[in-house]
C-alpha positions as CSV (number, residue, x, y, z in Angstrom):
1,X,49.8,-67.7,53.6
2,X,48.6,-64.0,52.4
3,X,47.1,-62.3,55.3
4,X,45.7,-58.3,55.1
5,X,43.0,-55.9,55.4
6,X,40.6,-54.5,53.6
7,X,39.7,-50.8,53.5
8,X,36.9,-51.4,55.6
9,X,38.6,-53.4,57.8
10,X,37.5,-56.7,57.3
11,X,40.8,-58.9,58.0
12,X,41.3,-62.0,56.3
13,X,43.8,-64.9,56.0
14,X,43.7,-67.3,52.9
15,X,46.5,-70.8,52.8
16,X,47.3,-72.5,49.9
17,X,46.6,-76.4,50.9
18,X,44.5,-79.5,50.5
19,X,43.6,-81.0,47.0
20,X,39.8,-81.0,45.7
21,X,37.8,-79.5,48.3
22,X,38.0,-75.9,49.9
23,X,37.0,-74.4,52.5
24,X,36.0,-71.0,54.0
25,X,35.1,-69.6,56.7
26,X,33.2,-65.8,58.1
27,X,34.3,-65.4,61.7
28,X,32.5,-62.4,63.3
29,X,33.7,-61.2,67.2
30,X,29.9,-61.4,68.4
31,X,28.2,-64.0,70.8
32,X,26.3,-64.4,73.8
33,X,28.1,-62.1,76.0
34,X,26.9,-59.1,73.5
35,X,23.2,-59.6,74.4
36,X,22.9,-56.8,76.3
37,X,19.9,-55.2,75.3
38,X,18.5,-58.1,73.7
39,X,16.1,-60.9,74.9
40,X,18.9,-64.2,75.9
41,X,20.2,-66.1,73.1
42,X,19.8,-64.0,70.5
43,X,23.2,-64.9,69.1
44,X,22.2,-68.4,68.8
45,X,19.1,-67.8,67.5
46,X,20.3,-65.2,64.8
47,X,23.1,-67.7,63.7
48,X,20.2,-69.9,63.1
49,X,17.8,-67.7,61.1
50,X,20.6,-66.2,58.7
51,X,20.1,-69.5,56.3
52,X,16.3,-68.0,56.4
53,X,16.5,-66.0,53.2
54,X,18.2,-63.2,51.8
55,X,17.3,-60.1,50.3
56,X,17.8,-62.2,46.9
57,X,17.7,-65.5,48.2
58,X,14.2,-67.9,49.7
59,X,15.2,-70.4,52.4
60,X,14.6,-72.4,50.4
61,X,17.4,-71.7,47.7
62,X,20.3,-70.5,50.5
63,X,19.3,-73.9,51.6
64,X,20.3,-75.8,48.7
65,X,22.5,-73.7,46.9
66,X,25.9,-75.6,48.1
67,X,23.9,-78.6,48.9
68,X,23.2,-79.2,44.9
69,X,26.9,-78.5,44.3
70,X,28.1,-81.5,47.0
71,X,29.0,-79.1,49.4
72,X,28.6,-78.0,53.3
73,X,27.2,-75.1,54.8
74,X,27.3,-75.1,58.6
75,X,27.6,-72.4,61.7
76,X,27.9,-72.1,65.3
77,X,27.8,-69.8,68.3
78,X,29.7,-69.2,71.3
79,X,30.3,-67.0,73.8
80,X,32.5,-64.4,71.8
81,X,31.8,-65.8,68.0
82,X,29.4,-66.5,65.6
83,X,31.0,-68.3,62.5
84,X,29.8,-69.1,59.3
85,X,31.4,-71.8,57.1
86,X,31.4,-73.7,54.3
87,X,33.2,-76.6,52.4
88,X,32.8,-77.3,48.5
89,X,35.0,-78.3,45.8
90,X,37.5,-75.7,45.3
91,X,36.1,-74.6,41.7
92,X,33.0,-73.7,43.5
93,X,35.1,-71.6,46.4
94,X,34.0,-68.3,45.0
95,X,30.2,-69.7,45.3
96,X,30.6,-70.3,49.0
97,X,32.8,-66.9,49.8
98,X,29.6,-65.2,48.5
99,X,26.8,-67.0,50.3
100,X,28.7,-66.5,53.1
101,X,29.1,-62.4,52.6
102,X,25.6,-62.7,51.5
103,X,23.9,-64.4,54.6
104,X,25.7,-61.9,57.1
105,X,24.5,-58.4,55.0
106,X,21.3,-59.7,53.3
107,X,19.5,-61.5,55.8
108,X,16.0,-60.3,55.9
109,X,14.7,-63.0,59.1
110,X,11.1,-63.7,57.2
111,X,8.4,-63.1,60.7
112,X,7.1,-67.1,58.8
113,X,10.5,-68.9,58.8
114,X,11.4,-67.0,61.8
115,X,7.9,-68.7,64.0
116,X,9.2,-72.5,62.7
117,X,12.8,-71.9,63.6
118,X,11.8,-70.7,67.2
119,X,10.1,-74.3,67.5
120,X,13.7,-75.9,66.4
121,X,15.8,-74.3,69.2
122,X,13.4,-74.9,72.0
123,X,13.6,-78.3,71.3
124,X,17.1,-77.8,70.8
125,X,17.0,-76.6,74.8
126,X,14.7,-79.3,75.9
127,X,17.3,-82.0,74.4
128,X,19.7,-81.0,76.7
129,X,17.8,-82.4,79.2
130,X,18.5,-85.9,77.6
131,X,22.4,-84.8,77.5
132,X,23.1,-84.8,81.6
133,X,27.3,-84.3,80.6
134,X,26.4,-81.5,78.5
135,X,23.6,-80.1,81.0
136,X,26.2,-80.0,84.1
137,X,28.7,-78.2,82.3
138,X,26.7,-75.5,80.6
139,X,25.0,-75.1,84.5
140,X,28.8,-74.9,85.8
141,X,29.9,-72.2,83.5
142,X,26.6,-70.3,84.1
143,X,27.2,-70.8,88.2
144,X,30.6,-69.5,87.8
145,X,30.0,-66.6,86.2
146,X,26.7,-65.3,87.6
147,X,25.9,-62.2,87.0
148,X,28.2,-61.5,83.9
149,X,27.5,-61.6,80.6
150,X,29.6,-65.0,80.2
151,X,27.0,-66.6,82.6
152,X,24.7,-66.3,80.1
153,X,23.3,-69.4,78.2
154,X,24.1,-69.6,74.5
155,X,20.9,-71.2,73.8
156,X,18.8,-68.8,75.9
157,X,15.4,-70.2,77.4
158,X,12.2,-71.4,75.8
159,X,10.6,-68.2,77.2
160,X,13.3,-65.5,75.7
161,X,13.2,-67.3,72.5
162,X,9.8,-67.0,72.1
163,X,10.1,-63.4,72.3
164,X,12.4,-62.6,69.7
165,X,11.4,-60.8,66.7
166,X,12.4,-59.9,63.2
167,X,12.9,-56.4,64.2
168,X,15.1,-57.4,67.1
169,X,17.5,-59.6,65.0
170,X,17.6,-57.2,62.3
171,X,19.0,-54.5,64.9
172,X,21.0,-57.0,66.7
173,X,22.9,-57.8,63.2
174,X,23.0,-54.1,62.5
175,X,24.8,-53.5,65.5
176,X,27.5,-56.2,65.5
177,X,27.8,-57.6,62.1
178,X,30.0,-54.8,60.9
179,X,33.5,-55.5,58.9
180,X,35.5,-54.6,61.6
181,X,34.6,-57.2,63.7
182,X,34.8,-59.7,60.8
183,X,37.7,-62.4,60.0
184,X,37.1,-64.0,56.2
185,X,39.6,-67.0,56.1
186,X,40.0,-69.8,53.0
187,X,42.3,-72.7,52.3
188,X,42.0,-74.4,49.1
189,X,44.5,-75.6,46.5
190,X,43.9,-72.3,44.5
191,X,47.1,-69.7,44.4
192,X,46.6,-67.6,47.0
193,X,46.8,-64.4,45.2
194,X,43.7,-65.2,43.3
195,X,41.9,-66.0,46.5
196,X,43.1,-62.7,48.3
197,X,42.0,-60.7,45.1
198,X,38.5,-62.9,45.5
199,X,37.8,-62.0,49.2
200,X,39.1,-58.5,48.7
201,X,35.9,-57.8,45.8
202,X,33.5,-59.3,47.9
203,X,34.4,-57.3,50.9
204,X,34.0,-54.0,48.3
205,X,31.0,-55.5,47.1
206,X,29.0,-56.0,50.7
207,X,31.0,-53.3,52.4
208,X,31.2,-50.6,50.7
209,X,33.1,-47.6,51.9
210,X,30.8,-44.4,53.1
211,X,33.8,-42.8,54.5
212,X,37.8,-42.8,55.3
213,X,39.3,-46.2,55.6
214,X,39.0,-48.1,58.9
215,X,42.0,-49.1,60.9
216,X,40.9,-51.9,62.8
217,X,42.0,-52.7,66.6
218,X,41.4,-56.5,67.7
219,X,41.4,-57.8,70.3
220,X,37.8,-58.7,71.5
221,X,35.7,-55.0,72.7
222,X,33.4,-57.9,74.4
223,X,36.0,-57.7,77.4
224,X,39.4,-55.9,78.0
225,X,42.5,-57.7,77.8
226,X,43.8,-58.3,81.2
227,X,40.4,-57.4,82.9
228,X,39.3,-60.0,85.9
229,X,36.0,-61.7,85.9
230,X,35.1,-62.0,89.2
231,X,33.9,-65.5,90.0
232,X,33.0,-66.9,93.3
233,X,33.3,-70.7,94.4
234,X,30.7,-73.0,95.3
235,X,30.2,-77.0,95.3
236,X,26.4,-77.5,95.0
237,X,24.7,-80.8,94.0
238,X,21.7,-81.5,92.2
239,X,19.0,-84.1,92.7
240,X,18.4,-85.6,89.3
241,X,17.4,-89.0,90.2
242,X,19.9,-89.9,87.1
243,X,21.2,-93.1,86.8
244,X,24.8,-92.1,86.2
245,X,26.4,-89.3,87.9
246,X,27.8,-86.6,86.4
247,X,30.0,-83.8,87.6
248,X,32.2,-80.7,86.9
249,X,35.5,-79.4,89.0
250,X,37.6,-76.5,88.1
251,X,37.8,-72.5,88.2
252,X,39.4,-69.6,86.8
253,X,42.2,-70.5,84.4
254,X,44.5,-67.8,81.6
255,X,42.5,-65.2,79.7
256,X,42.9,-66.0,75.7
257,X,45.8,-62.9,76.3
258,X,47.4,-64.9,79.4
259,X,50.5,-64.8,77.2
260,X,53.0,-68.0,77.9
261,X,49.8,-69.0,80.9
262,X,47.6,-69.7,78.2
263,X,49.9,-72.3,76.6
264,X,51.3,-73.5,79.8
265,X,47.4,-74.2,80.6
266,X,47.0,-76.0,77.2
267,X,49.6,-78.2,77.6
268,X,48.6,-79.0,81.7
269,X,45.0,-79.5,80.1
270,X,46.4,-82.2,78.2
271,X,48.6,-84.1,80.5
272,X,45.7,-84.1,83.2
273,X,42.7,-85.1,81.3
274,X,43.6,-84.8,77.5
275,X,42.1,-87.5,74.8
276,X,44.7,-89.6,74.7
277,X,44.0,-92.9,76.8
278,X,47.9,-92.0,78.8
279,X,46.5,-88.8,80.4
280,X,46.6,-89.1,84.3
281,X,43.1,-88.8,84.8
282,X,42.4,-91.5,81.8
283,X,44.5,-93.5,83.1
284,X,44.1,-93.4,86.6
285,X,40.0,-93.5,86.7
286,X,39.1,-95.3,83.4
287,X,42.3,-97.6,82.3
288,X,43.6,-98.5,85.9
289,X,40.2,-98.9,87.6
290,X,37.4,-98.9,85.4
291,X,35.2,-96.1,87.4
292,X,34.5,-94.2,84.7
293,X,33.6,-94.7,80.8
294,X,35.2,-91.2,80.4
295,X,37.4,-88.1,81.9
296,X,38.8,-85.0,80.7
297,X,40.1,-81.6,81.2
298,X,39.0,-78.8,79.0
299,X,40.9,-75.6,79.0
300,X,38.4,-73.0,77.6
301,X,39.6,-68.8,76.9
302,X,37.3,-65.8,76.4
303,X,39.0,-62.5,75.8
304,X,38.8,-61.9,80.1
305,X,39.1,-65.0,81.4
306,X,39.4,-68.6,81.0
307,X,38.4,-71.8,82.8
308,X,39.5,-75.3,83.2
309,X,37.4,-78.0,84.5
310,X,37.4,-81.8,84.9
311,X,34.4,-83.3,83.7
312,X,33.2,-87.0,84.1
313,X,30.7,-89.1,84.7
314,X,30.3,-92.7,86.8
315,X,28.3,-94.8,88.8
316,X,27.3,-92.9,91.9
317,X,29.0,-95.8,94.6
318,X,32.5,-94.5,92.5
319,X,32.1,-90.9,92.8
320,X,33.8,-89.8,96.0
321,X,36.8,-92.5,95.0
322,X,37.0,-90.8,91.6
323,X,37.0,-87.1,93.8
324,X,40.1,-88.5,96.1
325,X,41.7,-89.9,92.7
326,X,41.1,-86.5,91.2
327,X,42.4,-84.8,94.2
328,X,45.8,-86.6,95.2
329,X,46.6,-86.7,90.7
330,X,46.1,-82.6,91.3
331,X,48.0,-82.4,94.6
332,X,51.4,-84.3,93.0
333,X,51.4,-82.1,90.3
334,X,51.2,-79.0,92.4
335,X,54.0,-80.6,94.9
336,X,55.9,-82.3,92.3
337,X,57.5,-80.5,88.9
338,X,57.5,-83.0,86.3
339,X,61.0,-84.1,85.7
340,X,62.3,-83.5,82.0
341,X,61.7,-87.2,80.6
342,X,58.1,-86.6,81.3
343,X,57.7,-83.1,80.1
344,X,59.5,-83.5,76.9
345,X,57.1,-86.3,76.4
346,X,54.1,-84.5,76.9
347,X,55.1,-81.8,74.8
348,X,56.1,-84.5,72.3
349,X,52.4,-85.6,72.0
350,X,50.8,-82.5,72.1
351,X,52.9,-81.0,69.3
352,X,51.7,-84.0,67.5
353,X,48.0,-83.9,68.3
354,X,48.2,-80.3,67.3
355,X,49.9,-81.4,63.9
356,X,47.8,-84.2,63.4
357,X,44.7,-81.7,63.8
358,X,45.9,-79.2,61.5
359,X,45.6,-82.0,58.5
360,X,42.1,-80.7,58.5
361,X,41.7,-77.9,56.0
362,X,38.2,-76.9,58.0
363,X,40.1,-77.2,61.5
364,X,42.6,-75.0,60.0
365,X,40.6,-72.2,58.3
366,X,38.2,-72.0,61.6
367,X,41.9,-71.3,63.6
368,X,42.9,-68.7,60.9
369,X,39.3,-66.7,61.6
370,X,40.1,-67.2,65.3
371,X,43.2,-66.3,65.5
372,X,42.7,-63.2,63.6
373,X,39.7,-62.0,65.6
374,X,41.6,-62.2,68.9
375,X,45.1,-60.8,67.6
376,X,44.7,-59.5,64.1
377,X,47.7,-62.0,62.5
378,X,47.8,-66.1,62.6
379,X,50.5,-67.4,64.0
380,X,53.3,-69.7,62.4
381,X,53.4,-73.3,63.4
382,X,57.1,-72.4,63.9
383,X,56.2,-70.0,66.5
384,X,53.3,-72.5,68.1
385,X,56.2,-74.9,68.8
386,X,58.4,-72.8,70.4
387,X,55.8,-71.3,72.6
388,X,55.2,-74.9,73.9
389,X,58.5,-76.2,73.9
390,X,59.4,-72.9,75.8
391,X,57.0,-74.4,78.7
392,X,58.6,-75.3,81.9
393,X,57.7,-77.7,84.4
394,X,57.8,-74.8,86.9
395,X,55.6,-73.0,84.7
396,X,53.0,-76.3,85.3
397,X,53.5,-76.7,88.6
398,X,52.4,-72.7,89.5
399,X,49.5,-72.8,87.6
400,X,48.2,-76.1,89.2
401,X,48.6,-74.5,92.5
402,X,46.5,-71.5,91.3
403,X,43.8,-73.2,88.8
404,X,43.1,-75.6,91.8
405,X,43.8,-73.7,94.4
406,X,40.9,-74.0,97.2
407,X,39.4,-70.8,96.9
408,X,39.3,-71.1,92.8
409,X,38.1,-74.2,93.0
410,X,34.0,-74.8,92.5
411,X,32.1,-78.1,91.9
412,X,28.7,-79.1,90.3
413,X,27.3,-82.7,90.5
414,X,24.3,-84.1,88.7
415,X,23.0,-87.1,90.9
């Protein structure tokens, strides 16, 4: 792997992998928590109107143009990020890299294209509705951080949506969508010099320099390493007259720079309520009794803050036996270290869910852009293994007692 930066200070990360297809990836350290000044969910919305038509290109062409060559072009928004991406065959790499470039510099957000897209995401928000496990998340993350920019929806509402103009996205991308916030990552079976020299003429191309070179520091300047995001708990239920219940427990967990936390809290993620059907949670409320069709504990980190929550969903007579289930599986790993058999295990399998996930040459050049944004260098897969093998099970055991503590503890429940 070649990793640099260019002179003005766009990083970038290209790997030498994977056989006929390739795959890159424009990472850019901007999301919903940078709205400030904007109408809510603007980052969403822009994400969506950059395929609207470039300076040189209708929507209709930026539309097709990898589409007619087999490929993918694709994008999401999140709190922090907005990430453009694209997979092709690898002779057409250099196509992609550029469309990419292209959409976040050339945009022009057409006031025609920009009216029919606004109808898109509003139903977008509406569908949600339909989506009650998606709905009760989104409404705990938003409850937990109230008042701070991470309360704030990704999708924004119908109303602030509505309001968004041409002028208003072009200052928003003016503002943020500058090449040192930017991560350019690719993976192909293409030597990697000739891909570093590829990324390196585009960023001259799109960024020219005005000026002296720029040194960047990452490191998100959304939030400040170390900094506390106040939360406050609360267990609040909502009346709608659904016919499964679903519901949301958790709290404050390791910032993205929580150091040896943050993996500690990956790997407790994963032996609580991780995919495989042998998590405690899996096994105790879906395997063992059949209350649920399906449990798990995420483990999400912003630049500030973090937050791990249980969510599930179940027929309402099994909710309060899935809550004492919940509760007594949390209170034995807080009382109880995990004895060496078991931790070696669980490391075991999440070293190999991690290797099994890094197959993916998408999966792997979205991590690279990541990576990059939040600490300006990737990380080897040697060092990724000793970080976790380097967990202990006292390491676990204090940051259940904290993560679930009482007083960081909130819940959310959809009736």
């Amino acid at each position: 792997m070649i990793t640099g930066q260019t002179e003005s200070g766009l990083r970038y990360a290209v790997r030498k992998g994977g056989f006929s297809v390739g795959y890159c990836a424009l990472s850019i350290r901007c999301g919903t928590r940078n709205e400030e000044g904007y109408h809510s969910g603007i980052a969403h919305f822009t994400e969506h109107t950059l395929f609207k038509g470039t300076a040189h290109k209708s929507a209709a062409v930026v539309n097709g143009y990898l589409d007619r060559l087999g490929g993918e072009l694709n994008a999401f928004t999140t709190k922090e990020e907005i990430v453009l991406h694209a997979t092709v065959l690898k002779e057409d790499l250099p196509k992609a890299a550029g469309l990419l470039f292209e959409l976040a510099t050339e945009a022009v957000f057409p006031d025609k294209e920009i009216e029919t897209e606004k109808g898109v995401v509003i139903d977008e928000i509406h569908s949600y509705k339909d989506s009650p496990a998606d709905e009760v998340y989104d409404r705990f993350e938003e409850d937990l951080y109230a008042g701070h920019p991470l309360g704030r929806p990704i999708l924004g509402t119908p109303a602030s949506v509505r309001r968004i103009t041409s002028e208003e996205l072009q200052r928003f991308v003016k503002e943020h969508f500058t090449p040192d916030r930017m991560a350019f990552t690719m993976m192909a079976d293409i030597d990697e010099a000739r891909m570093e020299k590829e990324i390196r003429t585009l960023a001259g191309k799109f960024f020219p320099l005005n000026g002296a070179k720029v040194d960047t520091v990452f490191g998100s300047t959304a939030g400040t390493k170390g900094q506390t995001v106040e939360t406050a708990s609360f267990d609040r239920t909502v009346d709608k007259r659904n016919h499964e219940v679903n519901a949301v427990i958790g709290g404050a967990a390791p910032s993205l720079y929580g150091g040896q936390d943050r993996i500690a809290a990956v790997l407790l993620a994963n032996i609580l309520g991780g995919p495989a059907s042998n998590s405690i949670l899996n096994n105790i409320l879906r395997e063992r009794n059949g209350w649920v069709y399906g449990v798990e504990c995420g483990y999400t980190q912003y630049s500030d803050t973090g937050i791990m929550a249980i969510s599930l969903g179940c027929e309402k007579d099994n909710l309060e036996k899935c809550f004492k289930a919940i509760s007594k599986a949390i209170r034995e790993l807080q009382d109880k270290p995990l004895s060496d058999r078991k931790l070696k295990a669980a490391k075991k399998q999440l070293l190999g869910q991690l290797a099994i996930s890094s197959e993916s040459g998408e999966a792997q050049c979205l991590s690279m852009g990541k990576s990059l944004l939040a600490f300006g260098r990737v990380a080897s897969s040697a060092e990724n293994k000793a970080a976790i093998e380097a967990v202990t099970s006292a390491d676990l055991q204090s940051l259940a007692r904290r993560i679930f503590s009482p007083d960081n503890l909130s819940r959310l429940v959809y009736l």
